[in-house]
RODREN-812145 format. One line per field, with one value per residue (C-alpha): x, y, z; residue in three letters; residue number from 1. Coordinates in steps of 0.25 Angstrom, whole numbers, always signed. Each point is the difference from the previous one (the first is absolute). Layout:
<nodes>
X <- c(X / ...) .
Y <- c(Y / ...) .
Z <- c(Z / ...) .
type <- c(ALA / ...) .
seq <- c(NUM / ...) .
</nodes>
This chain:
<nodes>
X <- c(+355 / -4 / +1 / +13 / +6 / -3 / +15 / -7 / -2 / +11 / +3 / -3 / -12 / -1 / -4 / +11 / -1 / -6 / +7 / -12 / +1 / -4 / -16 / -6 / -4 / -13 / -6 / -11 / -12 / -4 / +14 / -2 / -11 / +5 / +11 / -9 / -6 / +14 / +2 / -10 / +0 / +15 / -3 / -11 / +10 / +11 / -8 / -6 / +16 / +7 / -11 / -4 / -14 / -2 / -13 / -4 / +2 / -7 / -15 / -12 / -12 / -11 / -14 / -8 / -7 / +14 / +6 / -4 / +11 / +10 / +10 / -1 / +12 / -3 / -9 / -15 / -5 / -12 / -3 / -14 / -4 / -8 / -13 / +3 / -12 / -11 / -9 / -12 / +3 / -14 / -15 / -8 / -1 / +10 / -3 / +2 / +0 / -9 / -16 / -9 / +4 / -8 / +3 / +5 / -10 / +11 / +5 / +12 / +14 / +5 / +14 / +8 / -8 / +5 / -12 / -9 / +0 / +4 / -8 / -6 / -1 / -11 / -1 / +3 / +1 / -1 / +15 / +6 / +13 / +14 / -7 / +4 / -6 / -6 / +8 / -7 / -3 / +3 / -4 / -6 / -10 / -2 / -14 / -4 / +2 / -10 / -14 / -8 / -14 / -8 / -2 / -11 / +3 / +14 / +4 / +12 / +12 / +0 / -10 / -3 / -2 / -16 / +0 / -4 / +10 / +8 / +2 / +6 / +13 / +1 / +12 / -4 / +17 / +6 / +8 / +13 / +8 / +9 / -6 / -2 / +9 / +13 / +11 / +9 / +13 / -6 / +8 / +12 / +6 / +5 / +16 / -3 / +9 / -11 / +8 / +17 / +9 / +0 / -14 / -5 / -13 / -13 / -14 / -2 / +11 / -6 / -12 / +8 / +9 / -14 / -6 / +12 / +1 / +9 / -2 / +14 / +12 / +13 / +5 / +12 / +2 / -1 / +13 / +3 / +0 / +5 / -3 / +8 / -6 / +10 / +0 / +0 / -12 / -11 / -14 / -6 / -12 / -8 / +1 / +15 / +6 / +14 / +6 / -5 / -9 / -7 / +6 / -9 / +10 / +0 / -16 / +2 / +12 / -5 / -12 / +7 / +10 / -11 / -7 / +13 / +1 / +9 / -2 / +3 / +8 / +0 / -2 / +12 / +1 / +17 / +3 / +11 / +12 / +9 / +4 / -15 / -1 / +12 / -5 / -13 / +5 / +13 / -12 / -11 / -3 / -11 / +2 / -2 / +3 / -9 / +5 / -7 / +9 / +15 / +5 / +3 / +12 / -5 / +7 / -8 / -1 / +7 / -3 / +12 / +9 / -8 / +0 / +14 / +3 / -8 / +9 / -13 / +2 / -10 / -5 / -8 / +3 / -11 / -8 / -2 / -15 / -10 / -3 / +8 / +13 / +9 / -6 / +12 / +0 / +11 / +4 / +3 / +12 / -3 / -2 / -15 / -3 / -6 / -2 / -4 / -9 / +2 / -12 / +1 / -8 / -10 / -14 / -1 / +15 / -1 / -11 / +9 / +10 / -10 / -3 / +15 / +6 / -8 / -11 / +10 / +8 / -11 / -7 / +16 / +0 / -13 / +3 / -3 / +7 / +13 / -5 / -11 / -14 / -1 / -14 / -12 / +2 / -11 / -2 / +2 / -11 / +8 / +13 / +9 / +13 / +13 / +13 / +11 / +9 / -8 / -13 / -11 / -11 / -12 / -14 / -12 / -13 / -6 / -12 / -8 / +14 / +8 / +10 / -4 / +12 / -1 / +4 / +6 / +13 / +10 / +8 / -4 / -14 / -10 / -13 / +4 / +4 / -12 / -12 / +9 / -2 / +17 / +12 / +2 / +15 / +1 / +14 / +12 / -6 / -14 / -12 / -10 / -16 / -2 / +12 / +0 / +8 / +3 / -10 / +6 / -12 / -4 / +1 / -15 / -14 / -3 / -13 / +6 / -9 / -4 / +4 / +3 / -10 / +4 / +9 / +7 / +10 / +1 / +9) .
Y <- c(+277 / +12 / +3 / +9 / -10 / -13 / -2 / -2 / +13 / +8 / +14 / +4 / +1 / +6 / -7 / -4 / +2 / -9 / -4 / +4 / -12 / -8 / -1 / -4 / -16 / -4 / -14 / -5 / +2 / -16 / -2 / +9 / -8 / -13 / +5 / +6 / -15 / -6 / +8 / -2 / -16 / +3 / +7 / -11 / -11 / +6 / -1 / -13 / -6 / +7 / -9 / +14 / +2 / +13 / +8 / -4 / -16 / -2 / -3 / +8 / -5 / +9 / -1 / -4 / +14 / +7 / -9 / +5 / +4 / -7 / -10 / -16 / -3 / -16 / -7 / +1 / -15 / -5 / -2 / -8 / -8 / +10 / -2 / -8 / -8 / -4 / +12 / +2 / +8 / +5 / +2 / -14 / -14 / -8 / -13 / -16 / -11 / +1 / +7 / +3 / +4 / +3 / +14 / +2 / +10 / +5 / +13 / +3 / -2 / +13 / +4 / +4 / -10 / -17 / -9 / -7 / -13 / -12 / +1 / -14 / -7 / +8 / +11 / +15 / +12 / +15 / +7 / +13 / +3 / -1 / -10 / -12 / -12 / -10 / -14 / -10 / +12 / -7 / +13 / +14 / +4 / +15 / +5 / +3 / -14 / -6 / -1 / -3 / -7 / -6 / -14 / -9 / -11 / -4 / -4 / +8 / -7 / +9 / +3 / +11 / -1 / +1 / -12 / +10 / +0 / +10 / +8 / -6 / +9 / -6 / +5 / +6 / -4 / -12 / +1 / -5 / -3 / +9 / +13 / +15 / -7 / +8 / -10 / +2 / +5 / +2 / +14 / -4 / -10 / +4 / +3 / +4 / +12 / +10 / +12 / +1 / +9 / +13 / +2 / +13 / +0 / +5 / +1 / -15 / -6 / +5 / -8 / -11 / +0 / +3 / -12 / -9 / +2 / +14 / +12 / +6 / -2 / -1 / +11 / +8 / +11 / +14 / +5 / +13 / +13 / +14 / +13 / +10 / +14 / +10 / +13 / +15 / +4 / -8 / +3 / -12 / +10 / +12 / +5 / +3 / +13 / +7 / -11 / -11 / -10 / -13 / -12 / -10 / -12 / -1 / -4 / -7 / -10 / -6 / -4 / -4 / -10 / -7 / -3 / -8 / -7 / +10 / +3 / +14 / +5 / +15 / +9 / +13 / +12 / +7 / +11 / +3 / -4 / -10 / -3 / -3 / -9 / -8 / -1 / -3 / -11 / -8 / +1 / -7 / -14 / -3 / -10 / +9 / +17 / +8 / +13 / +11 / +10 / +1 / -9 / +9 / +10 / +13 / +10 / -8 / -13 / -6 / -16 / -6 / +9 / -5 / -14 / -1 / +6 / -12 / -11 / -5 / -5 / +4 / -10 / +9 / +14 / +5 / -8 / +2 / +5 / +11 / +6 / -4 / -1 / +4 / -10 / -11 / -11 / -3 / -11 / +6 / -5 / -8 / -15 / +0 / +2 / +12 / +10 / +11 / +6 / +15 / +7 / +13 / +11 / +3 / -10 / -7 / -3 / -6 / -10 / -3 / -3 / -8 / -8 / -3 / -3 / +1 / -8 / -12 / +0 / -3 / -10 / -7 / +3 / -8 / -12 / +3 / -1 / +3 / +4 / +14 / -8 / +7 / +5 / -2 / +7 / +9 / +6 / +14 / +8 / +13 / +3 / +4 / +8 / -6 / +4 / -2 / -8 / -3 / -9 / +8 / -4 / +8 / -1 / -6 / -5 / -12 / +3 / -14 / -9 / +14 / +6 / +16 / +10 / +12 / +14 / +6 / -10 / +10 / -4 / +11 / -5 / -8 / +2 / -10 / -11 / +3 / -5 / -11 / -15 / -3 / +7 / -5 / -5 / +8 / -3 / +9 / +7 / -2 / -8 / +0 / -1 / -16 / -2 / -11 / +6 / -5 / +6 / +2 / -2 / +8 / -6 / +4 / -5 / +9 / +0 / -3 / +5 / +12 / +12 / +15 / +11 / +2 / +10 / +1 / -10 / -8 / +5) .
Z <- c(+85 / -9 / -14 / +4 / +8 / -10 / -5 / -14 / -2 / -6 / +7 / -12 / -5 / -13 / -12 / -9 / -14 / -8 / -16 / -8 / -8 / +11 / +0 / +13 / -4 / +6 / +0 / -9 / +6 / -1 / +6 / +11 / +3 / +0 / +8 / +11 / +1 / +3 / +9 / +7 / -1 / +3 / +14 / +2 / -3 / +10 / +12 / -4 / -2 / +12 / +8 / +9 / +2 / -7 / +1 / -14 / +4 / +12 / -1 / +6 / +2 / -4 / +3 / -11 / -1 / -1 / -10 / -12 / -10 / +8 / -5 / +5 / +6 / -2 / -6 / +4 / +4 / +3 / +14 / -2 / -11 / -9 / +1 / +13 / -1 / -10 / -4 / -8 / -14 / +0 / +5 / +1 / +4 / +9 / -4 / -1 / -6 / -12 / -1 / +2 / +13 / +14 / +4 / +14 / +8 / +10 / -7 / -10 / +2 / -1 / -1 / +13 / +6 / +1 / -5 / +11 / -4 / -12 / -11 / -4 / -13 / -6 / +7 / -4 / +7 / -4 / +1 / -3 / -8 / +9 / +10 / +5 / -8 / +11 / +1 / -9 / -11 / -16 / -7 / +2 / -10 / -3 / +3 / -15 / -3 / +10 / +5 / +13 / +2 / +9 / -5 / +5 / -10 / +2 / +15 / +4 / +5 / +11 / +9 / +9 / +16 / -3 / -10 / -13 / -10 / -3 / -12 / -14 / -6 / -16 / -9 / -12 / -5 / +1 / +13 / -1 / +13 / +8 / -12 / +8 / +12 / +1 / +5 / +12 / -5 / -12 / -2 / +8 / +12 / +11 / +1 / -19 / -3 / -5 / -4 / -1 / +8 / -7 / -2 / +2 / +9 / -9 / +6 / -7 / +7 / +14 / -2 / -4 / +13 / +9 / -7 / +3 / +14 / +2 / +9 / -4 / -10 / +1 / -9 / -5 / +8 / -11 / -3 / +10 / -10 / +4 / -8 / -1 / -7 / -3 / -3 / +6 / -8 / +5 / +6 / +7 / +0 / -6 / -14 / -6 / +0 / -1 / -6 / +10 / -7 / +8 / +3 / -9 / +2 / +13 / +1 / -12 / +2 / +14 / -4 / -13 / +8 / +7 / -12 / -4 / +12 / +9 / +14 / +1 / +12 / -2 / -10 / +3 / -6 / +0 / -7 / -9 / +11 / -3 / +15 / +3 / -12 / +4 / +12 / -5 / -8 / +10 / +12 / -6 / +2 / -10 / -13 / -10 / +1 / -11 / -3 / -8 / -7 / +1 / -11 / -10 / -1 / +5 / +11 / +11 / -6 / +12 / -2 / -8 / +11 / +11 / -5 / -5 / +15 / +7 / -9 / -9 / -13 / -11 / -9 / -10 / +0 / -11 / -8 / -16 / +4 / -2 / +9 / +13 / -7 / +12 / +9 / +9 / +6 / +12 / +9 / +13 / +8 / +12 / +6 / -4 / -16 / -3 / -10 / -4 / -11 / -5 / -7 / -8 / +7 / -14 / +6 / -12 / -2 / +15 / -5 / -11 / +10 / +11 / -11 / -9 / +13 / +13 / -3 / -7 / +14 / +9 / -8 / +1 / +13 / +5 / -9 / -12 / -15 / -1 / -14 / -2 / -2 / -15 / -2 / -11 / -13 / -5 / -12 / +0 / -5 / -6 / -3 / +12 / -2 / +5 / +4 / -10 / +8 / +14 / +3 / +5 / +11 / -4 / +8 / -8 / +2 / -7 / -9 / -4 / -6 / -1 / +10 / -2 / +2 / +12 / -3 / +12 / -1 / +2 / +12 / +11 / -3 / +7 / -7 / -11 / +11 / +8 / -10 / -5 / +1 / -3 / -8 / -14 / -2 / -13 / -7 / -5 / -13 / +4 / -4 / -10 / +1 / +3 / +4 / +12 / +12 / +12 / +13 / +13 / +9 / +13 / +15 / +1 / -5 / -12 / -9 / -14 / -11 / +8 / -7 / +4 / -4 / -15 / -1 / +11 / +0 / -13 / -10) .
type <- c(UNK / UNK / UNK / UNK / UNK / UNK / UNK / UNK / UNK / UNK / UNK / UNK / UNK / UNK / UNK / UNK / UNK / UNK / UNK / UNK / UNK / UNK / UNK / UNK / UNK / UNK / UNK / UNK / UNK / UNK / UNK / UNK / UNK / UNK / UNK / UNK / UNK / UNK / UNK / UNK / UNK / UNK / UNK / UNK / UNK / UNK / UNK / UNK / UNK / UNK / UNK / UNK / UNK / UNK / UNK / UNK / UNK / UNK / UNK / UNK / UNK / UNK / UNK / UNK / UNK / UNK / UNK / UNK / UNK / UNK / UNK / UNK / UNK / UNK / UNK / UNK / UNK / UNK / UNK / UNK / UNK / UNK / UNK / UNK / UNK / UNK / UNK / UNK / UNK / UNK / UNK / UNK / UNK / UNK / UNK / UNK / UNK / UNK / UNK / UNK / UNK / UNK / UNK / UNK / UNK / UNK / UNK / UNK / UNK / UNK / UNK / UNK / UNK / UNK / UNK / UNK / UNK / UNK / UNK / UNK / UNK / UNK / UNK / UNK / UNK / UNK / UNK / UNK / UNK / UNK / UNK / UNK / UNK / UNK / UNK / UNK / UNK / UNK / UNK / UNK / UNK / UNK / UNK / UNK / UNK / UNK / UNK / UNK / UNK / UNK / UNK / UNK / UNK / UNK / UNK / UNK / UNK / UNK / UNK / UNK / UNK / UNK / UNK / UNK / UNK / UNK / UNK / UNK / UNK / UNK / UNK / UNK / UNK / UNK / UNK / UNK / UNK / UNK / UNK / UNK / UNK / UNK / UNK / UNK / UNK / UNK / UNK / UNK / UNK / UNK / UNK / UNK / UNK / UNK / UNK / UNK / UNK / UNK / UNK / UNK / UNK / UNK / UNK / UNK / UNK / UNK / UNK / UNK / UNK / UNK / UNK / UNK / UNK / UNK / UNK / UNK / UNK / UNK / UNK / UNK / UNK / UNK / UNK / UNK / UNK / UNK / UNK / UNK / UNK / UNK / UNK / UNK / UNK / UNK / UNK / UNK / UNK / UNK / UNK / UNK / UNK / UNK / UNK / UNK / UNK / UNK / UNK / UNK / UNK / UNK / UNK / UNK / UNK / UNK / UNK / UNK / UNK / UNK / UNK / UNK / UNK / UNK / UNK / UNK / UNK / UNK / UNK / UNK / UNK / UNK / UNK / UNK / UNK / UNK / UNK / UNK / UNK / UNK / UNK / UNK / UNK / UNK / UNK / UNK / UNK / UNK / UNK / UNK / UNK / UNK / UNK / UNK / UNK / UNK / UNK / UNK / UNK / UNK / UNK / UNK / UNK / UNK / UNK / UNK / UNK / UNK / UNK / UNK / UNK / UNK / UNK / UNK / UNK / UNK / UNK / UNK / UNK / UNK / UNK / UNK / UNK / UNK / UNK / UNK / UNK / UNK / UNK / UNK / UNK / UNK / UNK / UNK / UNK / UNK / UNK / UNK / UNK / UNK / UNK / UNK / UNK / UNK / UNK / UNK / UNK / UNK / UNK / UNK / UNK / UNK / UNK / UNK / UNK / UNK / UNK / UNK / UNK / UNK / UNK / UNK / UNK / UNK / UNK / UNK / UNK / UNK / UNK / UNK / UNK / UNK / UNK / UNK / UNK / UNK / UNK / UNK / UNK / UNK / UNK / UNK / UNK / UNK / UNK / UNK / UNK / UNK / UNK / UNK / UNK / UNK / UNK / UNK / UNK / UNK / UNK / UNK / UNK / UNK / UNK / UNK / UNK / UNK / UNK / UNK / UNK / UNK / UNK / UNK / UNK / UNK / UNK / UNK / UNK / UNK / UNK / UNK / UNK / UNK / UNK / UNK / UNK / UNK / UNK / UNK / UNK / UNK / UNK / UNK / UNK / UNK / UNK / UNK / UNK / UNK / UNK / UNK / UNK / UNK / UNK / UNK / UNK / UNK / UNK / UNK / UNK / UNK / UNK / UNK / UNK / UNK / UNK / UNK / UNK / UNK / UNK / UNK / UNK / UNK / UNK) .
seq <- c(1 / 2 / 3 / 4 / 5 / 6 / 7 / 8 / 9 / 10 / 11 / 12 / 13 / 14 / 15 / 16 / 17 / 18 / 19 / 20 / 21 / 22 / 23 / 24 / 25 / 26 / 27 / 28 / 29 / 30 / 31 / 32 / 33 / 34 / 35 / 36 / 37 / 38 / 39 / 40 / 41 / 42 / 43 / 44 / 45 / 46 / 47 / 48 / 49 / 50 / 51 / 52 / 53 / 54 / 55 / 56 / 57 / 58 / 59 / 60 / 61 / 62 / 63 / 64 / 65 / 66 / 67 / 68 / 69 / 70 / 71 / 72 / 73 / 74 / 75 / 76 / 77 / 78 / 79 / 80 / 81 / 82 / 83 / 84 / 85 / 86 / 87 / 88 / 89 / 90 / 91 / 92 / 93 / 94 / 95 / 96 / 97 / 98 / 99 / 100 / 101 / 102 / 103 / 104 / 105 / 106 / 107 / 108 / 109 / 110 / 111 / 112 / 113 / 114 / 115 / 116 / 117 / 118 / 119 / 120 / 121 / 122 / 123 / 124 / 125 / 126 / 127 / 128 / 129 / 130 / 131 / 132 / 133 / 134 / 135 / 136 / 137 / 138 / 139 / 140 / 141 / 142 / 143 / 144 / 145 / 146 / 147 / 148 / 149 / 150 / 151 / 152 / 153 / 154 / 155 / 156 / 157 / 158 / 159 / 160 / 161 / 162 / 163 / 164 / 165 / 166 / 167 / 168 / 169 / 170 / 171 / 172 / 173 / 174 / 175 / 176 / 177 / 178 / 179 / 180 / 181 / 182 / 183 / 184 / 185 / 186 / 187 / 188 / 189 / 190 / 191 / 192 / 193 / 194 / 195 / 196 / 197 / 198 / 199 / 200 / 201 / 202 / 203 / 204 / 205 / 206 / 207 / 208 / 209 / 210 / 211 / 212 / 213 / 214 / 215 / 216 / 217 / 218 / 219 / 220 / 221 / 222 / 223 / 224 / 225 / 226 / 227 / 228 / 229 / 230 / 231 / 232 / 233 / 234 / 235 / 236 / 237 / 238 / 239 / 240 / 241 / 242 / 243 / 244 / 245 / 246 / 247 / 248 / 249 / 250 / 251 / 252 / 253 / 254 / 255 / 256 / 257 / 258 / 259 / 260 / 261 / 262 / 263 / 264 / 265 / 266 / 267 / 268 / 269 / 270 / 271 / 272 / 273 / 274 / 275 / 276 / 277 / 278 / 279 / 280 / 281 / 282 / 283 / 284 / 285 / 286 / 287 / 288 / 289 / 290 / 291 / 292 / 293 / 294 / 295 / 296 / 297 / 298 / 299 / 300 / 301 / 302 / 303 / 304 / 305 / 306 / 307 / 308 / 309 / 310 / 311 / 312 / 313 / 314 / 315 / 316 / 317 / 318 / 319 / 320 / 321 / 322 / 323 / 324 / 325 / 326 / 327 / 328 / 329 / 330 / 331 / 332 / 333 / 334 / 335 / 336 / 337 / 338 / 339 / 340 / 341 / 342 / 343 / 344 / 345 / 346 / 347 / 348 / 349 / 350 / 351 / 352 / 353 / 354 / 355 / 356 / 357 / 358 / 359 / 360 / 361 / 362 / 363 / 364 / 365 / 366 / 367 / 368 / 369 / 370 / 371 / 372 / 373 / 374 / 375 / 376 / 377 / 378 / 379 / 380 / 381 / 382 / 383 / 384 / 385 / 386 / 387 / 388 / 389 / 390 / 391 / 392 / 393 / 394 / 395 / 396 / 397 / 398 / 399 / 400 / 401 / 402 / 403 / 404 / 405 / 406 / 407 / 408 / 409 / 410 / 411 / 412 / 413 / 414 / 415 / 416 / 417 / 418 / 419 / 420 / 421 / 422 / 423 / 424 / 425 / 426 / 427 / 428 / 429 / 430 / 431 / 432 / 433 / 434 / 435 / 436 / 437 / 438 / 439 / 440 / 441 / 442 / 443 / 444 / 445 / 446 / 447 / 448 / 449 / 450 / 451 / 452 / 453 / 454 / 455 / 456 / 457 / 458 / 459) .
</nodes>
């Protein structure tokens, strides 16, 4: 069906006058969010209740090396004990019983490699950190702590094939039994849950996972993201001119998504036709549609038609937020739940959007709290300027224990953005030097501390 045919669509398409007493009513910006994280959970729960295996419910297993930033989808267990047998903690002596002790000449046990043979009561052997202690071991001693000779005094209790006896090993510590020795399943047993559901894969839980016996995980499949550029008047190359300027969100928002945890199916560019976009937006299969532009109420602003056409439901239509104000959010109609995000066109209106909605949607999406995780609160170094009505995201830096506001904050902007560590939820009215606001952060490492050149970015 097209846009002309969708029986939603009045012949008629001429905006009808709206009563001037009746201001558009957007949503809070903290409510916007929390409503883009029920969502979310709501489309997870869907699938999970209707019992059909939707492509967000079925695990994958991942190789180790491609699991990172993925999502557990159940509870990592150990598969071994953990250390599965009795090592050494440190360089030194494998011995037992008590000293002095007779100094086995047959080499080091080294790790990777399974001892010879039971030591005796008072023998020692040298040993290596992560090996195997022999059987009959009471204690390892570290190296520092002992010493060797060759006594011709005291008779060894061991001697060697040719009759001589064998070197002395005496503590310089009192040895205390089992010490330096790390016992089996001293980390964890077999069958332990080491980790819940839910976790998100970091380069610490892949050693983890190695050390307990796994070569893949079973993970949460990344929620399947289409981006939707609009707009006649952009370049996806060269320098602007006659009126056509680059396309910076279409670089920016892949990568973007797949920081959050999205797989990204495509990244499309429509221009400013209606029909395209409906048809852009009933064809596509993916859990979440981002568009860019189109959102507010200009002569090609097409995406409240288009979205009224295709029989979605808006759940926020604008948001009390500088800048990305116009930005939506609509459930799309259809047996599977999905939804759609729309971001103004102006780059750094979009992020605002990609974080107040998009980024609250997917973490829902992949299992995570049907609440925003709220971020750190930093003191704000100077006085930022807020709207008198609206809350205001606005990119900062931190500087030592101070969050440091960017010039170049105005929506069409990306500079500001760029040398950022987060946005600074700055309030209605504003907020004064010291102030402790709340820091959005970035889905990237960033070097906090590290400043722009002065002058070219503070305010």
């Amino acid at each position: 069906m097209t846009l002309k045919e969708s029986a939603l669509v009045a012949p008629d398409t001429t905006p009808l006058p709206q009563p001037a007493e009746e201001p558009h009513r957007a949503t809070a910006w903290p409510v916007a969010r929390t409503t883009a994280a029920e969502a979310g959970a709501a489309a997870r729960a869907g699938r999970l209740g209707e019992g059909a295996r939707g492509p967000l419910d079925v695990a994958l297993d991942v190789p180790l090396g491609a699991a990172l930033g993925r999502v557990l989808a159940g509870p990592l267990l150990a598969l071994t004990d953990l250390p599965s047998f009795d090592t050494s903690a440190m360089d030194g002596w494998a011995v037992a019983g008590t000293g002095p002790w007779t100094v086995r000449e047959e080499g080091a046990v080294l790790a990777g490699h399974a001892p010879d043979a039971v030591l005796a009561d008072g023998e020692a052997v040298r040993i290596a950190t992560g090996a195997r202690v022999p059987a009959g071991t009471t204690a390892v001693i570290r190296a520092e702590h002992s010493r060797t000779e060759h006594s011709r005094t005291e008779p060894s209790r061991t001697e060697r094939g040719d009759g001589a006896p064998g070197p002395l090993l005496h503590a310089l510590r009192e040895v205390r039994a089992r010490q330096d020795i790390r016992p089996r399943g001293q980390e964890c047993r077999a069958g332990d849950r080491l980790l819940p559901a839910g976790f998100t894969v970091t380069p610490a839980v892949l050693g983890l996972a190695a050390a307990a016996g796994y070569d893949a995980l079973p993970v949460l499949p990344r929620p399947r993201v289409e981006i939707l550029v609009l707009g006649d008047e952009l370049l996806t190359a060269g320098l602007p001119h006659e009126g056509l300027i680059r396309d910076a969100l279409g670089p920016m928002l892949g990568p973007w998504l797949e920081a959050l945890g999205a797989e990204v199916l495509a990244t499309r560019r429509i221009g400013d036709d209606a029909e395209e976009l409906y048809a852009a937006v009933t064809g596509s299969t993916a859990d979440l549609l981002i568009t860019t532009g189109g959102t507010a109420a200009g002569p090609v602003d097409h995406l409240h038609r288009v979205l009224d056409a295709a029989g979605a439901t808006l759940l926020v239509d604008g948001v009390k937020v500088r800048p990305g104000h116009p930005m939506l959010l609509a459930r799309l109609s259809g047996e599977d739940p999905r939804h759609l995000v729309g971001l103004p066109g102006n780059p750094l209106a979009a992020v605002s959007g990609l974080l107040t909605l998009a980024e609250p949607l997917l973490a829902a999406l992949t299992g995570g709290a049907r609440e925003p995780h709220r971020a750190p609160t930093v003191p704000v170094q100077d006085e930022v300027q807020g709207h008198p009505h609206d809350t205001r995201l606005v990119p900062v830096v931190r500087r030592a224990d101070r969050a440091v506001p960017l010039h170049y904050n105005g929506p069409a902007m990306l500079r500001g953005i760029a040398a950022a560590d987060g946005l600074a939820v700055v309030p209605p009215g504003g907020a004064r030097p010291g102030q402790a606001l709340e820091i959005l952060g970035l889905p990237w490492p960033t070097a906090a501390g590290d400043v722009p050149a002065e002058g070219v970015c503070f305010t």
